[in-house]
Backbone as JSON Lines, residues from 0, in Angstrom:
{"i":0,"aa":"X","n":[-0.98,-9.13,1.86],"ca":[-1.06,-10.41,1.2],"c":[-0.28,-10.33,-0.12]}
{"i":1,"aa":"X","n":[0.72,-11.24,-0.21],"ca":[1.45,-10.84,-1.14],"c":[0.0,-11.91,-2.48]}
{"i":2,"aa":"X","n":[0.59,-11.33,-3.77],"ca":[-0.63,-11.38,-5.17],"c":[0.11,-11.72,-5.85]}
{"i":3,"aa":"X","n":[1.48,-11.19,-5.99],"ca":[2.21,-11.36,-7.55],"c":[3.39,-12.24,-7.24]}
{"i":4,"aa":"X","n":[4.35,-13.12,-8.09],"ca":[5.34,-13.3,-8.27],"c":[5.95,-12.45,-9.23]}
{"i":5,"aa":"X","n":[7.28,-11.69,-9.07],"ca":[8.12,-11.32,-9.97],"c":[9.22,-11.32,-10.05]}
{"i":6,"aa":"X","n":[10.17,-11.12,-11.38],"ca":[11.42,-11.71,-11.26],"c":[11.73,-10.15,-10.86]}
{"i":7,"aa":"X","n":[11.75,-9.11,-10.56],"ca":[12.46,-8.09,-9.83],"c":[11.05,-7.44,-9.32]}
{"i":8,"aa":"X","n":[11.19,-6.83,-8.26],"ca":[10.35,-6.0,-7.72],"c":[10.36,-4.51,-7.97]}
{"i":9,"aa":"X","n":[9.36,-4.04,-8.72],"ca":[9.42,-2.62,-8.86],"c":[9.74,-1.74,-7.85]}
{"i":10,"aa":"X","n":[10.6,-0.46,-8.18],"ca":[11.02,0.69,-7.54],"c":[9.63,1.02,-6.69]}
{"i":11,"aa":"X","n":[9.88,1.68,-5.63],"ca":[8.75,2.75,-4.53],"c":[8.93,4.01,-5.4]}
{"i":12,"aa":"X","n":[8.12,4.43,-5.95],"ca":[8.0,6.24,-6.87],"c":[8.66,6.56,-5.61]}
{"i":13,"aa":"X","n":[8.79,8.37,-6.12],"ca":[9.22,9.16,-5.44],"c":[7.77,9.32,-4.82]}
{"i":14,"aa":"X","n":[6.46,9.4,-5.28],"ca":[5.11,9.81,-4.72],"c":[4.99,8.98,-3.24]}
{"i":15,"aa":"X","n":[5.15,7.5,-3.88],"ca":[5.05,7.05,-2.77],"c":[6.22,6.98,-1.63]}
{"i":16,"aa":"X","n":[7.11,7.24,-1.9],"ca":[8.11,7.21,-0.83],"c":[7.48,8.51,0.26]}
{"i":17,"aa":"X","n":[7.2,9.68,-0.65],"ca":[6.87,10.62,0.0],"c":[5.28,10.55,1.04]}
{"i":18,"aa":"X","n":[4.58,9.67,0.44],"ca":[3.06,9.35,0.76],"c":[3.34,8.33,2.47]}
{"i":19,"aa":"X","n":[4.64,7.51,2.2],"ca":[4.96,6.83,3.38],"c":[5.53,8.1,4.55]}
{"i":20,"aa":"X","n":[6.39,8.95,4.07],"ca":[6.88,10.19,5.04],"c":[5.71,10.71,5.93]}
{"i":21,"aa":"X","n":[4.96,11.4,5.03],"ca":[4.12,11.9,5.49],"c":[2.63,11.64,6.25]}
{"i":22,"aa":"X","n":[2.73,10.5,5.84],"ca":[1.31,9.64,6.46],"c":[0.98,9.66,8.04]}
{"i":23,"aa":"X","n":[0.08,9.58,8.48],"ca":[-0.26,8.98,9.75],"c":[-0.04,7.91,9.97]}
{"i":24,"aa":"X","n":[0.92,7.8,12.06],"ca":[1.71,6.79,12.16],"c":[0.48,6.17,12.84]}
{"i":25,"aa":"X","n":[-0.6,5.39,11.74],"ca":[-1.33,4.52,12.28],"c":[-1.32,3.21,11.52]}
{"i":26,"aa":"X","n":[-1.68,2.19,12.09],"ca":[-2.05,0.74,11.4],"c":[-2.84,0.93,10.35]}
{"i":27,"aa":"X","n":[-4.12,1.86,10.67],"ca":[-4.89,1.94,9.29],"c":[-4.42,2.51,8.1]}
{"i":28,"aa":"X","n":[-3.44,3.66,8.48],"ca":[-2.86,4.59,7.53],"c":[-1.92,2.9,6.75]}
{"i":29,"aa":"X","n":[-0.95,2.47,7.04],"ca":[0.17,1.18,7.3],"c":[-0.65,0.53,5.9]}
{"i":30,"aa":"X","n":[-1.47,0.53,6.77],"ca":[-2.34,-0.98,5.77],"c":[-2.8,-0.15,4.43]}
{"i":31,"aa":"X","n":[-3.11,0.84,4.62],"ca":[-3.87,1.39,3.01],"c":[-2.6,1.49,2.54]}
{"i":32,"aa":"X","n":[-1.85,2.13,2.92],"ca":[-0.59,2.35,2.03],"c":[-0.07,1.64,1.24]}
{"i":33,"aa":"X","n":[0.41,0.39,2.09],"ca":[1.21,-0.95,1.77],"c":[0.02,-1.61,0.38]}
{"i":34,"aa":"X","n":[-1.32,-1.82,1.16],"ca":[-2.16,-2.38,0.1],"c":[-2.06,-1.62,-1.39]}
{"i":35,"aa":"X","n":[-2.09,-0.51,-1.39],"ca":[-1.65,0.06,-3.08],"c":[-0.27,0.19,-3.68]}
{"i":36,"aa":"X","n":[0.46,0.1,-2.81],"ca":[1.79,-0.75,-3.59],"c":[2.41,-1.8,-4.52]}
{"i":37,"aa":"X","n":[2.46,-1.59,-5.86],"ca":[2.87,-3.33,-6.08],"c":[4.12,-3.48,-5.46]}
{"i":38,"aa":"X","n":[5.24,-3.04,-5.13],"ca":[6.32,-3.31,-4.19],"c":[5.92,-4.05,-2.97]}
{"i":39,"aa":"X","n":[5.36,-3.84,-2.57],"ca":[4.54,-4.53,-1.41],"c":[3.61,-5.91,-0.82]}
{"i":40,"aa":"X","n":[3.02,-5.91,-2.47],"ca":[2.11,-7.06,-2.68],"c":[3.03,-7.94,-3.92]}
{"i":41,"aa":"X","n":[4.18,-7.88,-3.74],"ca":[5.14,-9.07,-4.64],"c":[6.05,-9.68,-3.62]}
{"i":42,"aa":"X","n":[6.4,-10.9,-4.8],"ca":[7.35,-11.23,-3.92],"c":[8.37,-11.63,-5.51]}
{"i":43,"aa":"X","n":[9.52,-11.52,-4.8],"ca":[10.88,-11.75,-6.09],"c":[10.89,-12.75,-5.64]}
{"i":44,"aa":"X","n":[11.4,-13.21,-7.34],"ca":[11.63,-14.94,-7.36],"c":[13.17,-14.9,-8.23]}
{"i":45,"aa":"X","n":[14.08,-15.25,-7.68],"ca":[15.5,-15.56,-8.37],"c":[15.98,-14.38,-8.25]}
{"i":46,"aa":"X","n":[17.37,-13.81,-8.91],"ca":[18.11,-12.73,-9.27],"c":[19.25,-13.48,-8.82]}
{"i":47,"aa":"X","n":[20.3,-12.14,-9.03],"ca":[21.62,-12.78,-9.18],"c":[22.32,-12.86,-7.65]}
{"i":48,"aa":"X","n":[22.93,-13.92,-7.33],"ca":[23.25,-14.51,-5.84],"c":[24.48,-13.24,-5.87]}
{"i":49,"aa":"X","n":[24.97,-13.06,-4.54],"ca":[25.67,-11.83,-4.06],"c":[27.06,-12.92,-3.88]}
{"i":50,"aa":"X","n":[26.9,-13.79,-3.9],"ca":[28.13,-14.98,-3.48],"c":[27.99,-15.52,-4.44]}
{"i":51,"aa":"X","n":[29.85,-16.52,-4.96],"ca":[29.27,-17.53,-5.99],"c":[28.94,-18.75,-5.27]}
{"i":52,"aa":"X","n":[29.84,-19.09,-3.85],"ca":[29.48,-20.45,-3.02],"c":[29.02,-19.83,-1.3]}
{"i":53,"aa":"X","n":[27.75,-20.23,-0.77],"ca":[27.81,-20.19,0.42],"c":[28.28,-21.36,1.79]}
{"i":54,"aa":"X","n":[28.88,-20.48,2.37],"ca":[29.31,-21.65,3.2],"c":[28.15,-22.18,3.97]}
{"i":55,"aa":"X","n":[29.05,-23.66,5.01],"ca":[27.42,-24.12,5.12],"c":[26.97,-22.89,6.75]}
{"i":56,"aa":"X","n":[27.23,-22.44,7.07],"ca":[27.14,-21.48,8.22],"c":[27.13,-20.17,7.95]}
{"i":57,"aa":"X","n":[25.94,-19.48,7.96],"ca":[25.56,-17.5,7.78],"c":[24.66,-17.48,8.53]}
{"i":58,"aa":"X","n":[25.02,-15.75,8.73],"ca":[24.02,-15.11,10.31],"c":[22.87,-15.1,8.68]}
{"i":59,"aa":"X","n":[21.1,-15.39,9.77],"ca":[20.2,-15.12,9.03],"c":[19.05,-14.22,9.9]}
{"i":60,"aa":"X","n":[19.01,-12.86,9.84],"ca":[17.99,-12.43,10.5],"c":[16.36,-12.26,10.14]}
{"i":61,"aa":"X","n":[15.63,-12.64,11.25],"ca":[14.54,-12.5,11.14],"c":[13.99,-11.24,11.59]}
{"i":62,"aa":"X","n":[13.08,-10.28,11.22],"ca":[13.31,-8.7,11.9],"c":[11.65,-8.39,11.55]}
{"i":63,"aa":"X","n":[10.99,-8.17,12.81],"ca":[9.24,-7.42,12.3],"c":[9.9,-5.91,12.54]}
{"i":64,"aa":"X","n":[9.9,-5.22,11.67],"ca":[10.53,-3.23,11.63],"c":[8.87,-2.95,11.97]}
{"i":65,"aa":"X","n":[8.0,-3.24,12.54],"ca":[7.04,-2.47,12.91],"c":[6.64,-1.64,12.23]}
{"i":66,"aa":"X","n":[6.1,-1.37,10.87],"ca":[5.8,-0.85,9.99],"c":[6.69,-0.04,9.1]}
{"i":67,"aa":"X","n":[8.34,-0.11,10.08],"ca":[9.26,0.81,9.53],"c":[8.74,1.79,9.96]}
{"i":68,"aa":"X","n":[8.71,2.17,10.8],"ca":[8.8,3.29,11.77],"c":[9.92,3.89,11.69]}
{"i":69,"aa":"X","n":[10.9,3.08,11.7],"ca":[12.51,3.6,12.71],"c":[13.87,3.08,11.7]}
{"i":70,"aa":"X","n":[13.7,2.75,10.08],"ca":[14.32,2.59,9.7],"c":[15.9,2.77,10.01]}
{"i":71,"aa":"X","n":[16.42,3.82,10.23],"ca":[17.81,4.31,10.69],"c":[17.83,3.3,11.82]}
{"i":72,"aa":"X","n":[17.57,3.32,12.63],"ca":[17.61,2.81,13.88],"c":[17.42,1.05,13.74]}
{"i":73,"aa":"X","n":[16.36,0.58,13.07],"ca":[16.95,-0.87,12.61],"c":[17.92,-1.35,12.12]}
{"i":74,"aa":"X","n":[18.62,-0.62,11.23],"ca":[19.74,-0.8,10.05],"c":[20.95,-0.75,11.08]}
{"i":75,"aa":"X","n":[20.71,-0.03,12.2],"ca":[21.96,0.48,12.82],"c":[22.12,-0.81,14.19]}
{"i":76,"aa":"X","n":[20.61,-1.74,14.4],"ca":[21.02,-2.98,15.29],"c":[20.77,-3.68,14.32]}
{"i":77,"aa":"X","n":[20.48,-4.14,13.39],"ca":[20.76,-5.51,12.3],"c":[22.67,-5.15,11.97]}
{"i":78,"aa":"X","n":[23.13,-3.88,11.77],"ca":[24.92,-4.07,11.68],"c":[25.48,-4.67,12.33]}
{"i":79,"aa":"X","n":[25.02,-4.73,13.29],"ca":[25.82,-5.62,14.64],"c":[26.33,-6.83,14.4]}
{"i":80,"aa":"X","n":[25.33,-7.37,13.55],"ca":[25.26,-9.09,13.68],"c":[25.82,-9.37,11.88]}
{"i":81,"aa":"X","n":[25.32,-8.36,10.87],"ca":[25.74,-8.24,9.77],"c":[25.4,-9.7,9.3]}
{"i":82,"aa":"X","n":[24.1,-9.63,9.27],"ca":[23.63,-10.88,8.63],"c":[23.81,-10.46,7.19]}
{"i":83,"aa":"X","n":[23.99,-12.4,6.14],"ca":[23.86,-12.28,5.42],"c":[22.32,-12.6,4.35]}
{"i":84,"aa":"X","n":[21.84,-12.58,5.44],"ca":[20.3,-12.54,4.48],"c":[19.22,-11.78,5.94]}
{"i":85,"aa":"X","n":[18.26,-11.16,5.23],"ca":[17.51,-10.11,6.44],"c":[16.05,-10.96,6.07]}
{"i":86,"aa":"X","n":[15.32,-11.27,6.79],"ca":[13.45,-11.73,6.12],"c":[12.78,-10.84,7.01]}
């Protein structure tokens, strides 16, 4: 459940990056994790556009990564299509 608005979303520590490695690949493990994150429980509001004009036509993907399981392996079928925005 996202809680916060912020204008940038804080970094993942190195603790927790490592706490995601190593965890159990379960839903329960998923959910405690994510829940003590503030990266997780925000959402960014504004920053600086990557374009100055968009045209009226861009690939927009929609993607559930399943807890991010398989990062490499998503990144490598979202290239395909090389959207310009990922949700």
């Amino acid at each position: 459940m996202i809680t916060t608005v912020v204008p940038e979303l804080p970094p993942i520590t190195p603790a927790e990056h490592s706490r995601i490695l190593t965890a159990p690949r379960t839903a329960e493990t998923h959910r405690a994790i994510l829940s003590d994150m503030p990266a997780t429980n925000a959402v960014q509001l504004g920053g600086p556009a990557s374009v100055e004009t968009q045209s009226a036509d861009f690939p927009v993907a929609a993607w559930n990564v399943e807890r991010c399981l398989f990062p490499a392996e998503t990144a490598d079928h979202l290239s395909l299509i090389a959207p310009q925005i990922v949700l």
